[in-house]
C-alpha positions in Angstrom: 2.3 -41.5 -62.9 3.1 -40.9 -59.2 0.1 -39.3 -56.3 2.1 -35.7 -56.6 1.0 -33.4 -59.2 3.0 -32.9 -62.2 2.7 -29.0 -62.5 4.5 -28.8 -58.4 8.1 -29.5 -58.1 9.4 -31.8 -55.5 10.5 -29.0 -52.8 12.5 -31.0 -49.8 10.5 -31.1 -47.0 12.0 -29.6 -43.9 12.3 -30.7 -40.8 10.9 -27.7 -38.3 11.0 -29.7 -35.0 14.8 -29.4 -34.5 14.3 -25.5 -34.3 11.3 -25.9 -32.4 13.7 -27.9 -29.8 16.6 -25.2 -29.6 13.8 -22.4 -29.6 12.6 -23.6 -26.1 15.9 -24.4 -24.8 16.8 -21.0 -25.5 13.7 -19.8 -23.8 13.9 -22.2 -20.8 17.8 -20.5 -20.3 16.6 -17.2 -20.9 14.1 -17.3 -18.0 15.9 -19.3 -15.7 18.5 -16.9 -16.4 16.4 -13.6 -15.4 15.0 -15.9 -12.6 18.7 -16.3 -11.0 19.6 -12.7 -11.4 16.3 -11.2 -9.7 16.5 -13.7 -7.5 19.9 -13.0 -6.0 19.4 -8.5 -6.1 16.6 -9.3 -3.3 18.9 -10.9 -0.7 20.2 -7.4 0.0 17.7 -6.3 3.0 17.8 -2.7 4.0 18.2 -2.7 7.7 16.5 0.7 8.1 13.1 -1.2 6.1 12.9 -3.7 8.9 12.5 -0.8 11.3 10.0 1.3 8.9 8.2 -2.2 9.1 7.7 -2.1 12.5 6.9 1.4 12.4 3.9 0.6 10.1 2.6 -2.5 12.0 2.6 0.0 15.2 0.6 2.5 13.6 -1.8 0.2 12.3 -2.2 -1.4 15.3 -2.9 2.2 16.6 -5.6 3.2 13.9 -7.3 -0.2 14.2 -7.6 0.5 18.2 -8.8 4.0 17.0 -11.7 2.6 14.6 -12.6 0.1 17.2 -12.9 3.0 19.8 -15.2 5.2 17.5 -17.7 2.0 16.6 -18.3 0.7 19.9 -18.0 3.9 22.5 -19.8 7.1 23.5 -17.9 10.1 22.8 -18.2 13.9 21.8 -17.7 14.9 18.3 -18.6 18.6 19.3 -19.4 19.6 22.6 -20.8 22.8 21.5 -23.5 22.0 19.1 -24.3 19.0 21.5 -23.3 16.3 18.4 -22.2 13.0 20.2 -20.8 9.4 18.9 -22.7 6.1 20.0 -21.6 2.7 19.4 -22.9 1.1 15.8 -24.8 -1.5 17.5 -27.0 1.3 19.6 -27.2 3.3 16.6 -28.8 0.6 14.8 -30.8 -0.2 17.2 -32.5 3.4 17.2 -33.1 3.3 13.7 -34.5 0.3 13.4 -37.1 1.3 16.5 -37.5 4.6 14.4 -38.4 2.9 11.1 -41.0 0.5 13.1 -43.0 3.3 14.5 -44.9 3.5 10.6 -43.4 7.1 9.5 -42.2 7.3 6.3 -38.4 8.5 6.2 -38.0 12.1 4.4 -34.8 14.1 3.1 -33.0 16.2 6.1 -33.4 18.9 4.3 -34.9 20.1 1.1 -34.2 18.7 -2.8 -33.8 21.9 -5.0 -33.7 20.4 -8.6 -31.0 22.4 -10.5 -32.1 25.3 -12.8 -30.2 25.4 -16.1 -29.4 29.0 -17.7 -31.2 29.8 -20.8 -28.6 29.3 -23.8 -27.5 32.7 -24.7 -28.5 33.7 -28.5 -25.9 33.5 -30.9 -24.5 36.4 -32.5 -26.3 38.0 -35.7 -25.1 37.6 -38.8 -23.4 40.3 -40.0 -25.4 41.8 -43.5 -24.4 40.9 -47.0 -22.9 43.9 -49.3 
């Protein structure tokens, strides 16, 4: 008596690697495919995006010169309640003299803890006949 048992019967084995093989080649073609074809719709440029790129490098070289201005220079924010803007580095500097003079830092102005309404009282029941 043989190593195989004698209730089984002898199936042919299959060989799977061959489909394996031709699964990846078809794979491989199918991406470099897609790769190819998206590949050549970007070599269409838009002439008027090269402009709109300049366009935003300009105005973020504009709001960059504008931050720069607001961090390090003095200004007026409003003239008439006498609010001004000073440089980051002077600003600092005044709160850290502030914090060494011992006083405890407090709120600007006053916590009020919310008040929650009292649940209104369900309806009555209505009376049994």
């Amino acid at each position: 008596m043989d190593a195989s048992s004698p209730n089984l019967p002898d199936l042919p084995t299959k060989r799977i690697w061959p489909f394996f093989v031709i699964g990846l080649i078809f794979i491989l073609l199918f991406v470099g495919l897609n790769a190819w074809l998206s590949g050549s719709a970007n070599t269409d440029v838009d002439p008027e995006e090269a402009a709109r790129s300049e366009e935003r490098v300009k105005n973020l070289a504009s709001v960059r010169e504008e931050n720069q201005k607001k961090l390090h220079e003095y200004a007026w924010v409003d003239r008439a309640k006498g609010t001004v803007q000073i440089p980051v580095d002077r600003a600092m500097e005044l709160v850290i003299s502030e914090l060494n003079t011992g006083i405890e830092p407090r709120p600007a102005y006053p916590i009020v803890q919310p008040t929650t309404p009292a649940p209104t009282p369900a309806a009555p029941a209505p009376p049994l006949p």
